[in-house]
Steps between C-alpha positions, in 0.01 A plus 500: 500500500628149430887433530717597183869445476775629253560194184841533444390255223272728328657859712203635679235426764255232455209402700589175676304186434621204641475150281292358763265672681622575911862367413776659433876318363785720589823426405828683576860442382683455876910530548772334397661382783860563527506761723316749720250702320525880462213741570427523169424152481254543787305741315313206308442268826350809681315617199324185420429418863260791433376406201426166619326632840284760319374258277422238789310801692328537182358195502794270259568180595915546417714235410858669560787316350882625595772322360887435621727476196775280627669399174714755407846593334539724781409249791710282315806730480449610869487106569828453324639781648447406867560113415147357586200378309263721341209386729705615787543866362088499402369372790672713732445818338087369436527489899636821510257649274243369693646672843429800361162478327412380827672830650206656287217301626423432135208273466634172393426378116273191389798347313929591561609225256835442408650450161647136577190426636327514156784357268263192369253763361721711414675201243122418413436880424809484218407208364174644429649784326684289311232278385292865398755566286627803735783396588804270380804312634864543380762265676322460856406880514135613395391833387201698451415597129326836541457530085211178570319787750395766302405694837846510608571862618120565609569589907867709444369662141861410383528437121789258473578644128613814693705312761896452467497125590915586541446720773180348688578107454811287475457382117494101463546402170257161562210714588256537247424907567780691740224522704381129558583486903605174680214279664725229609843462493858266568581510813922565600706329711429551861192681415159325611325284232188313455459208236256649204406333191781745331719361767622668853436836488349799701231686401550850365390797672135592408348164445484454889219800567297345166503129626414562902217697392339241275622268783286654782278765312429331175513684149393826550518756799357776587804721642852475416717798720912575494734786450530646187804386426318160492276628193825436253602217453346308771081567480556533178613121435255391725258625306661269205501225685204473701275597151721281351494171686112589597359655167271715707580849707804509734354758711262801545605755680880549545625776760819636538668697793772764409868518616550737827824679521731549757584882586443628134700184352365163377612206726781358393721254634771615261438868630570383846149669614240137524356492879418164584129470664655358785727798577215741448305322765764476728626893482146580467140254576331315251176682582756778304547285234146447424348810546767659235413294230161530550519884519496515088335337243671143405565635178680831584837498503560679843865569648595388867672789691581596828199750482283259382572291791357733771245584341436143497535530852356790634140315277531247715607673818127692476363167440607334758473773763134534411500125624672545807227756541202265357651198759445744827151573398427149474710379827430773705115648380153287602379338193117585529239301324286828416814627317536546134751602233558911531220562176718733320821236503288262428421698213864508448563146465234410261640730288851392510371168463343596124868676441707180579324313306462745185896557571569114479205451204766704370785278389609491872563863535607446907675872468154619533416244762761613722374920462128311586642356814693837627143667422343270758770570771434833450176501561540244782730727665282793467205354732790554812329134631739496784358841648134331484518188724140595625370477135330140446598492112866547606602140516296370254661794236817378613441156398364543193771706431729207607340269294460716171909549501552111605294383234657698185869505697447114478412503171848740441676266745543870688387619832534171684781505764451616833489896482698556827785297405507606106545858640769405712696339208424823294652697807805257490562506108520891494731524815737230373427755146587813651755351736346616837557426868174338646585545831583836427124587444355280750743717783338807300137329507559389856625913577175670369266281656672538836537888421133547398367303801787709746328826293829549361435679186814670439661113522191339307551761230898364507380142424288628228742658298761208520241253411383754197897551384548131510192439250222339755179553499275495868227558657425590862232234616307412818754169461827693448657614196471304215732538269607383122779562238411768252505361142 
């Protein structure tokens, strides 16, 4: 099955082919940066990171391009507001940004470029429009004519006849159509400028994404990805301007990932209920973070709740604790020359193999790539490995069970930390959640595992119940009792 993807452009799958053979140009719109970013914003940077890696392990040479937007009314009035220069209020919150993609382990992009790094081609890009008659100038500002693009409307399916332009855009009576939008425009005092040959001026809003991809990509790309609240106005115009200034396609494929919500509302900063991604990886792990929005399709709309969350957790607990149990095998077994992968697991993996990649063929569907994984835990945990250190295939199952959930958990930018101290952290976040005493269960722990040894059962039984009433888990082990929080 070759790869297929969902068009937003023409709204359903298509088979991918690349415009050159082995190479793939990805482009996605990246934050504005005037503040932290909320998990919702996340959602496209974790999604794409996918995209991206599944395409390289298919055999894509990917050029990934990222941008900063940092010229903005908002960094500007945030600027103004704290009595510093715009520069100061983007650069520190691109720094931040990057804190926590790198909090992700996010494989880094081919390009991050930045909006002021790009202004000369962005001028050039408007003048071009200009010159094909697609755009015009009206006392320094430029706008877009979208009644000189007959294709105007083509991505969003909006018929402008059945728009209110009162409602949807502030009316300017020197625009030619209500719905002409601004390529270039004045600049106002105290607000950064650059000299233009309309004179100094910033650039409007969507021109940016058009000109740094003809900058570093050239005309036409293969992949363009956002939200879908980027589909209206902002892909939209790109569209306009990129077919516009270029007179060939803007793009082939365009993907977008839905909104998530936030227990059963949409995140709203006006509602009071937006989580930064920061604060979600601090109450909870980024590993957390990941794994949740790559538990559904990236264009579901799927609601983050509390229960939602431990499941999240409890997936990777299993996981994680079948690599505690995979790392023994392989510290503590002989690794023997003669031994081979246990034939029916092997059997196993081939065939999850073939489902990951039909699941991915499938416009990314990772939902399904997730159920493939538990499937191969399952059947991992079945073989018992650590009752069979005699067995010569027991090591080298182990490994190849290692390396199977490595290779697509790098690919997911899951499964990577260090599985004794990941379970530790989960232990942490759900005692901090359900406000328990650690010590408390480590005097409990410490009381059965004396009482057991001492063959006090009566006592042992004690220490059981506590530990049941206050939600843990255990197990009585050669090593002691090992113990978690129950999710």
């Amino acid at each position: 099955m070759s790869l297929k993807l969902y068009n937003t452009l023409s709204n359903k799958k298509e088979e991918f082919k690349p415009l050159e053979d082995g190479k793939v140009k990805l482009y996605l719109c990246g934050p504005t940066v005037y503040d932290l970013l909320h998990i919702g914003n996340f959602r496209g940077a974790i999604t794409f990171n996918l995209v991206r890696n599944w395409l390289e392990l298919s055999g894509y040479d990917v050029t990934f391009v990222y941008n900063y937007t940092d010229v903005d009314d908002k960094i500007i009035k945030k600027a103004n507001d704290e009595g510093v220069e715009p520069t100061v209020i983007s650069e520190k919150y691109i720094a931040e940004f990057e804190k926590d993609f790198n909090r992700l382990g996010l494989k880094k992009h081919t390009h991050n470029p930045k909006v002021t790094e790009y202004m000369d081609e962005i001028i050039d890009y408007v003048a071009t429009l200009i010159k094909n008659d697609k755009a015009y100038e009206v006392e320094g500002e430029v706008f877009y004519a979208i009644d000189n693009y007959s294709d105007y409307g083509k991505l969003s399916n909006k018929n402008l006849e059945d728009l209110n332009a009162g409602q949807r855009v502030e009316v300017d009576s020197r625009k030619r159509n209500p719905f002409d939008f601004v390529l270039w425009k004045p600049s106002k005092e105290g607000e950064p400028h650059w000299t233009s040959p309309w004179g100094e001026g910033r650039p409007g809003w969507h021109i940016e994404c058009s000109a740094m991809i003809k900058a570093i990509l050239g005309d036409t790309i293969d992949i363009h990805g956002g939200g879908i609240d980027l589909i209206f106005p902002h892909h939209e115009n790109e569209i306009a301007q990129g077919e516009g200034c270029n007179c060939t396609k803007y793009c082939n494929y365009w993907m977008h990932n839905e909104f998530i919500n936030l227990k059963d509302e949409k995140m709203s900063k006006s509602l009071g209920n937006v989580i930064t991604g920061r604060a979600f990886m601090d109450q909870y792990h980024p590993e957390i973070l990941k794994y949740l929005m790559l538990s559904a399709h990236y264009r579901s709309n799927f609601n983050v709740t509390d229960e939602k969350i431990h499941q999240v957790i409890s997936g990777l607990r299993r996981v994680y604790e079948t690599l505690v149990t995979v790392n023994t095998v392989i510290e503590t077994f002989e690794q023997n020359d003669s031994g081979k992968v246990n034939k029916s697991f092997a059997e196993v993996l081939k065939q999850s193999d073939a489902k990951i990649k039909k699941s991915l063929d499938d416009d990314f569907g990772t939902g399904e790539v997730i159920a493939t994984i538990f499937e191969v835990v399952r059947a991992f945990n079945s073989l018992n490995i650590l009752k069979k250190k005699k067995d010569i295939n027991s090591w080298t199952t182990a490994n190849a069970f290692k390396e199977w959930i490595l290779k697509y958990g790098k690919m997911m930018a899951l499964f990577q930390e260090s599985p004794v101290e990941f379970l530790s952290s989960i232990d942490e976040i759900m005692l901090k959640e359900k406000k328990l005493d650690k010590d408390k269960i480590l005097e409990l722990v410490k009381m059965r595992e004396e009482a057991r040894e001492a063959k006090d059962w009566t006592k042992a039984d004690e220490a059981r119940d506590a530990l049941h009433a206050m939600g843990i888990d255990f197990q009585d082990t050669p090593d002691g009792v090992k113990w978690n929080v129950k999710v």
